[in-house]
N, C-alpha and C positions, 0 to 999 in steps of 0.2 A: 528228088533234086536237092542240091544241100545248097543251105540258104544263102542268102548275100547279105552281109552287113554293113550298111553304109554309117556314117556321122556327121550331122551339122553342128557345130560349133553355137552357141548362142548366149545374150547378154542382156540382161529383163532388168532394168531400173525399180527399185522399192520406193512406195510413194512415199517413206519417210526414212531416212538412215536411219540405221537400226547399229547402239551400243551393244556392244558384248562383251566378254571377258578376254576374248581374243580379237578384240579391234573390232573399228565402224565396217558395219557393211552397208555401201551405195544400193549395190548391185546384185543380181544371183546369175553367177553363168556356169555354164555346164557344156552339156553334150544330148542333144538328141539322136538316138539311135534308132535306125531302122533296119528290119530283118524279113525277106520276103524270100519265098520258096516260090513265084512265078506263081503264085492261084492264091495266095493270101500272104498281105501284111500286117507287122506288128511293130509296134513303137514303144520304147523304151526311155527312160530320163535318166543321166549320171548327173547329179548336182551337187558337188562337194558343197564342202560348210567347213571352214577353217577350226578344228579343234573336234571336227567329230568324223573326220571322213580322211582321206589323202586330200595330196592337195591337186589342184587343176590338173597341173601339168602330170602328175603319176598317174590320176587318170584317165587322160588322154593315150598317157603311154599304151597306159595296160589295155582299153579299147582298142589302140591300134594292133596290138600283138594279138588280140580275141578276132581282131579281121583277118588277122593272116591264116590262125589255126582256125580257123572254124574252116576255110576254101582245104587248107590240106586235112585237116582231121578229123573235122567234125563240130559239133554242137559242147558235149560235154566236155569235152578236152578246151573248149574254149570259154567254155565258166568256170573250169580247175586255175586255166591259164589268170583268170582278173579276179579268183578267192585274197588274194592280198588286201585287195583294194575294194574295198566295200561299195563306195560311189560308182562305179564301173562296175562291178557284179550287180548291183542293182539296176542301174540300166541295161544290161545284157540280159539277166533272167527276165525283168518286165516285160521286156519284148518278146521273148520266147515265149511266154506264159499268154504275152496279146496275138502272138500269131496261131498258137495252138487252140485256143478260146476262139479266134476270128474263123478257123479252120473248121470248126464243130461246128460254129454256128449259134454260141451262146454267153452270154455276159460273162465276164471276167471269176465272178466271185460266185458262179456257179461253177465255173472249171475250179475254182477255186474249195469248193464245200459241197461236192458230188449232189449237183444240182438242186443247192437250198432252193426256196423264191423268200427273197428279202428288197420290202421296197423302199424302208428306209434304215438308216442308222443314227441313234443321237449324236450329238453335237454341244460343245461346248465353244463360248465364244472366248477371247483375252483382250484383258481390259491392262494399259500398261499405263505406267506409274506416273499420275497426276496429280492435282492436289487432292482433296478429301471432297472438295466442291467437284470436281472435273470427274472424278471418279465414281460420284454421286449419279451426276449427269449422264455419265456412260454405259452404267449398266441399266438406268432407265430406259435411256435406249434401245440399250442390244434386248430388253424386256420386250419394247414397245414392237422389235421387229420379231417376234416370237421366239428367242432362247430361255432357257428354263435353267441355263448352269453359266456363270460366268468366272471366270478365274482371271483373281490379277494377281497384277507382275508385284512384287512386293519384294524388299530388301536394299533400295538404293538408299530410300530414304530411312531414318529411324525407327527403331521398332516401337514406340510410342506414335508416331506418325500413321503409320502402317494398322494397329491397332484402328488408330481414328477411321482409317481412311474405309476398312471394315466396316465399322459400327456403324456410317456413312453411309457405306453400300446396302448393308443392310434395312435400316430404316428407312432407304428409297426404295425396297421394290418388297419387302415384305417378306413373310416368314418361308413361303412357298418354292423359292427360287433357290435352286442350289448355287452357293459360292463355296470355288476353292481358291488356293493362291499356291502360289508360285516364284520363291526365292533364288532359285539359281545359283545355290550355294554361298552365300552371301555372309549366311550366320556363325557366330559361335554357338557352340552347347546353350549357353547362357543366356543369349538372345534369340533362340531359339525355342525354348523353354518359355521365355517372356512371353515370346508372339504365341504361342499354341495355345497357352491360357488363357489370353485375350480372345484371340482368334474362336475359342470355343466357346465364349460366351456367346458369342455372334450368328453359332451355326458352321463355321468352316468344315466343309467336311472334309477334303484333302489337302494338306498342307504338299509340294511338290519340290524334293530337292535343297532341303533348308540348311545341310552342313554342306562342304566341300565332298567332291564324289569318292574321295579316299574314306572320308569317317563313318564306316559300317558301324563298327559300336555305339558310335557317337548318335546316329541314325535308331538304331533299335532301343537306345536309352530313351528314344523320345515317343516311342508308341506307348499308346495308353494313357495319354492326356487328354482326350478327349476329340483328336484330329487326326483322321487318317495319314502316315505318312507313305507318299510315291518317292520312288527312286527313279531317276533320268541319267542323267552323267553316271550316276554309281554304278546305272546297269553294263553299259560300256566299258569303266573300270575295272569291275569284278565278276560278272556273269552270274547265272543263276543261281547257281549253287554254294558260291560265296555269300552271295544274301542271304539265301535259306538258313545258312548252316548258322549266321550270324543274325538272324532274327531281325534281320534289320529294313525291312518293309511292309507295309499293308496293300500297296500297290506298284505296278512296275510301266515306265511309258518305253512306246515302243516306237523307234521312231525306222521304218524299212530303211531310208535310205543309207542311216549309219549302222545298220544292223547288216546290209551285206542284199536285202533282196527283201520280194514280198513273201518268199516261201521261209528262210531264216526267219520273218518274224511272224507268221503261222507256227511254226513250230515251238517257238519260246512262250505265243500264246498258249498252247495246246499245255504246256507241261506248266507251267505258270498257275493256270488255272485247276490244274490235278490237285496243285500246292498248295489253293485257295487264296491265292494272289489275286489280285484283279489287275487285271492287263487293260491298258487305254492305251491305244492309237494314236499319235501326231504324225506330224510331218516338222520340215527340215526348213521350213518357206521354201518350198518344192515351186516346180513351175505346174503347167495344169495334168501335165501326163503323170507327175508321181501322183499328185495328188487324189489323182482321180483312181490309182492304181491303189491308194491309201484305203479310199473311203470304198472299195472293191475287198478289199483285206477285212476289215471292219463288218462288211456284211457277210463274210464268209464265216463269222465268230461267232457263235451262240451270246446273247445272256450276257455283251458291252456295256459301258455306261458311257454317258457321254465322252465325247474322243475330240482331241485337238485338230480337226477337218477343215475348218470353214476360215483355209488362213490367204485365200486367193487375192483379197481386198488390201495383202501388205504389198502385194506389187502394181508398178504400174503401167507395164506391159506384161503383156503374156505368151505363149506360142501359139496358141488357140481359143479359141470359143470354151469355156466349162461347160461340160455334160452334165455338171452337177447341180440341182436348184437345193438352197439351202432357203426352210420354211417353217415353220413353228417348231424351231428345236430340234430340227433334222437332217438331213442331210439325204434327196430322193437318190434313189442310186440307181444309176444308167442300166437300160435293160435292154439297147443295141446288143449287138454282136462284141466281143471283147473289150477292151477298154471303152469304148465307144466314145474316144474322143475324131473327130474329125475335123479335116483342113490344116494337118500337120504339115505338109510338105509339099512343096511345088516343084516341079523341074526335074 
């Protein structure tokens, strides 16, 4: 029987606006997609993000033309059709992947890793940019509820500040505790340079994004001070092989939903890690079905280090219940039938 793809429309309030480089977001809306073949369903998430993805309305589009071709032509002709649009191909293959998985009869990220058994995956928590006191406070915190890696947001303020705010962090939870941080392109060469020295007295072990996502050189000038550098926006920029060839990472974040799907970012992992990259996994502030489809990708990955998962708590609505318990630096990963998230859809 060839499937039917329906879409609900939907619009999840964030419990606090969230700054970006491309403007405040209130809100995360998108598209829930469903895909049923009459004997099992699969559920899929499209959740643009302005600056990483299309935008809403393209799509929408491109979902709606993926309805039409999949009744006349099929499946694969209807993931060629939304290859433009990355947000829309990742909600159409998720679904495809949660009905195919629901159809077998086994977890997502076993359809996904020729039936690993993985029960959890690590986690890293973020800690976003407060004073040195507030920042102290926070990752005692996210300590006290058992994360072992925290990364903050770093770059708004000065990088003497940023420095403190570190050395802060640090001598509230001890030597044990992994911190990275996380600039967002923020820096020059030069202030970049400042922070990683600092930042390395402290223990930082990844520094995330510290030039603008164009400055590959500028990126590789800054390994070997003593702070791993990850590329985020660069990866989107310039692709693998532009990094490689320009030396310009120690590690690469992966984030499915602007990368096109969960299976595009299985693949960049696979070849990433040949390169001796180290791939970590985020999300987009997904709602609960990417996310869940995230931390499903993650345990299909050999030999992760902690990954940007545990980001459900920025919103404050959801579409569903989370499948997910996140508990002493982890992240338990659902061992239902496919995505195994449930109470998607009524009516």
């Amino acid at each position: 029987m060839t499937p039917t793809l329906s879409l609900r429309r939907f619009s999840l309030p964030l419990e606090s606006p969230l700054e970006t480089a491309h403007g405040r977001i209130d809100e995360r809306e998108g598209f829930l997609v469903k895909l049923t073949d009459g004997d099992a369903v699969g559920y899929g998430e499209a959740t643009p993000l302005p600056g990483w993805t299309e935008s809403l309305g393209a799509c929408e589009d491109a979902l709606e033309r993926a309805k039409a071709t999949i009744s006349e032509a099929g499946l694969n002709e209807a993931i060629e059709e939304v290859d433009d649009c990355v947000a829309a191909r990742h909600g159409l293959t998720l679904a495809v992947a949660d009905l195919k998985s629901a159809r077998e009869a086994t977890p997502l990220y076993q359809y996904l890793s020729d039936d690993a058994l993985v029960g959890r995956v690590p986690v890293n928590t973020t800690i976003g940019d407060g004073t040195p006191e507030e920042t102290a406070d926070a990752v005692e915190s996210a300590v006290s509820r058992g994360f072992d890696c925290c990364k903050l947001k770093v770059g708004v303020r000065s990088v003497e500040a940023d420095v403190e705010r570190v050395r802060r962090a640090r001598d509230a939870i001890g030597s044990d505790i992994e911190l990275r941080a996380d600039a967002n392109g923020a820096w020059t060469v030069e202030e970049a340079e400042s922070a990683i020295d600092g930042f390395a007295d402290y223990g930082v072990s990844i520094l995330e994004q510290p030039l603008p996502a164009g400055a590959l050189s500028g990126h590789a000038a800054l390994r070997g001070r003593g702070v791993d550098i990850a590329l985020d926006e660069g990866l989107l920029e310039h692709g693998v092989d532009a990094i490689c060839e320009a030396g310009a990472a120690d590690a690469i974040v992966l984030k499915p939903m602007a990368l096109g799907g969960l299976d595009v970012a299985q693949q960049i992992t696979a070849w990433v890690q040949q390169l001796e990259i180290t791939p970590i996994v985020t999300t987009t502030i997904d709602a609960v079905v990417a996310r869940t489809g995230a931390v499903h990708l993650a345990a299909s990955v050999p030999d992760l280090p902690a990954c940007g998962l545990a980001t459900g708590e920025l919103l404050a609505e959801d579409l569903a219940r989370d499948p997910v318990l996140f508990e002493n630096g982890s992240a338990v990963v659902p061992q239902a039938k496919g995505l195994g998230v449930s109470g998607l859809w009524s009516g």
